[in-house]
C-alpha positions as CSV (number, residue, x, y, z in Angstrom):
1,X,138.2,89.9,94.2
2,X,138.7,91.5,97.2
3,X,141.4,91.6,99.6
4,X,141.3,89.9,103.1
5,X,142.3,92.4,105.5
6,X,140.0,94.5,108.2
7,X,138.9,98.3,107.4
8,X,141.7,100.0,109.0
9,X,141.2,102.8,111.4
10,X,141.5,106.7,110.9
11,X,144.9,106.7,113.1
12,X,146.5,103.6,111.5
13,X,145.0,104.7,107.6
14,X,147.1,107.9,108.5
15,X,150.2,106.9,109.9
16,X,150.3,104.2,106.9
17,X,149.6,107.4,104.3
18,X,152.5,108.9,106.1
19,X,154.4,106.3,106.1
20,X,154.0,106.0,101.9
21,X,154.4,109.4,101.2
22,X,158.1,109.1,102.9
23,X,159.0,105.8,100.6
24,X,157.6,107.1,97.7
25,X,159.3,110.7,98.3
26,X,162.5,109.6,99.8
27,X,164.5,112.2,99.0
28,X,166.0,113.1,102.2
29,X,164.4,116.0,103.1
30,X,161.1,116.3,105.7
31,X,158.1,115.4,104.2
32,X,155.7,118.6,104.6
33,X,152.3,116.9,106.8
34,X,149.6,117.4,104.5
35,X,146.4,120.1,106.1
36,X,143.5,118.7,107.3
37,X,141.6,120.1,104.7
38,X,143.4,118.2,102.4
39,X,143.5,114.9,104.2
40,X,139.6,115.1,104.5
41,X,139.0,115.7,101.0
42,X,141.4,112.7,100.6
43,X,140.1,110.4,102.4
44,X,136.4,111.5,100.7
45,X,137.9,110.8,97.4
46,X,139.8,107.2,98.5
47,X,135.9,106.7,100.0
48,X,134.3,107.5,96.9
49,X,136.3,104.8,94.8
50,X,134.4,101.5,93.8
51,X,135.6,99.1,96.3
52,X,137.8,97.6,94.3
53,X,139.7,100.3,93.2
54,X,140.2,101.6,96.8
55,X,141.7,98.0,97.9
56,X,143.9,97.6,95.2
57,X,144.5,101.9,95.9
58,X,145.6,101.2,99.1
59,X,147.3,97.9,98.7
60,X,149.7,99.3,96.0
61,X,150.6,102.9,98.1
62,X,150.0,101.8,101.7
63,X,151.2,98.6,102.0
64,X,153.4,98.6,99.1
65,X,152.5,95.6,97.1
66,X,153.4,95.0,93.5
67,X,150.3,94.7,90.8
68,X,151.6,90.8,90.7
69,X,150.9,90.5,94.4
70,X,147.6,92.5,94.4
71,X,146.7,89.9,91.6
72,X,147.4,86.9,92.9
73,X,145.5,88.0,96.1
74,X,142.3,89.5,94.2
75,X,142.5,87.0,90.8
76,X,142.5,89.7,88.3
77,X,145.3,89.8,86.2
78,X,148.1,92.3,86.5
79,X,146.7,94.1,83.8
80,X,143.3,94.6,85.2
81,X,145.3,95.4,88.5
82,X,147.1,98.2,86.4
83,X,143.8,99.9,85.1
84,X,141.9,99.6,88.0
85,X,144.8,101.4,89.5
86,X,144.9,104.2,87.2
87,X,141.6,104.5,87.5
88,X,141.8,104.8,91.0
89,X,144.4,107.3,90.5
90,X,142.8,109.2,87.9
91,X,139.5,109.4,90.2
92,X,141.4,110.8,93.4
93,X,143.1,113.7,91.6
94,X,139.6,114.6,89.9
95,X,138.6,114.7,93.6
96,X,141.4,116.9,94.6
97,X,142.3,119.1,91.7
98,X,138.8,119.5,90.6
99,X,137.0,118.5,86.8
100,X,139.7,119.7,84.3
101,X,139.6,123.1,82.8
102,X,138.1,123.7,79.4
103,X,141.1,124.1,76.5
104,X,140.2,127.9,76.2
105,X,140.7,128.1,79.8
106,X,144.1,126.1,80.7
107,X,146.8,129.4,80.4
108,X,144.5,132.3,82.3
């Protein structure tokens, strides 16, 4: 289930982040370099995933695979590749944003 690869360094984990931000932004204008606040809480919350979750994370925005390919690598199906994804997803920006505010709460 897991993918064959090393655990990456801090330097080359960054300079891959930055790299996805820019292809997944690409919008022709400077990409604004994240605090490092905000890339330690980051990588906290990417550290925090189950590892599965993480791999198939940072296979999908750092080394741009497709679910298809992350699945034939790990033997889920694309599916499970796809939830495990959002989940993923779904666990970072808890991480980042914080739990989500009660109903009563969301307009003050």
């Amino acid at each position: 289930m897991e993918l064959k690869h090393n655990e990456p360094s801090r330097k080359s984990l960054r300079a891959r982040a930055v790299a996805a931000c820019r292809r997944t932004i690409d919008l022709g204008r400077p990409v604004a370099t994240p605090s490092k606040n905000e890339l330690a809480r980051l990588e906290t919350a990417v550290r925090g995933l189950r590892r599965t979750e993480r791999e198939i994370f940072l296979a999908y925005r750092l080394d741009g695979m497709s679910y298809a390919e992350i699945a034939a690598r790990t033997g889920l199906s694309a599916t499970q590749v796809e939830r495990h994804m959002a989940s993923a997803i779904y666990k970072i920006c808890d991480a980042m944003l914080g739990p989500p505010r009660p109903w009563w709460r969301r307009w003050f």
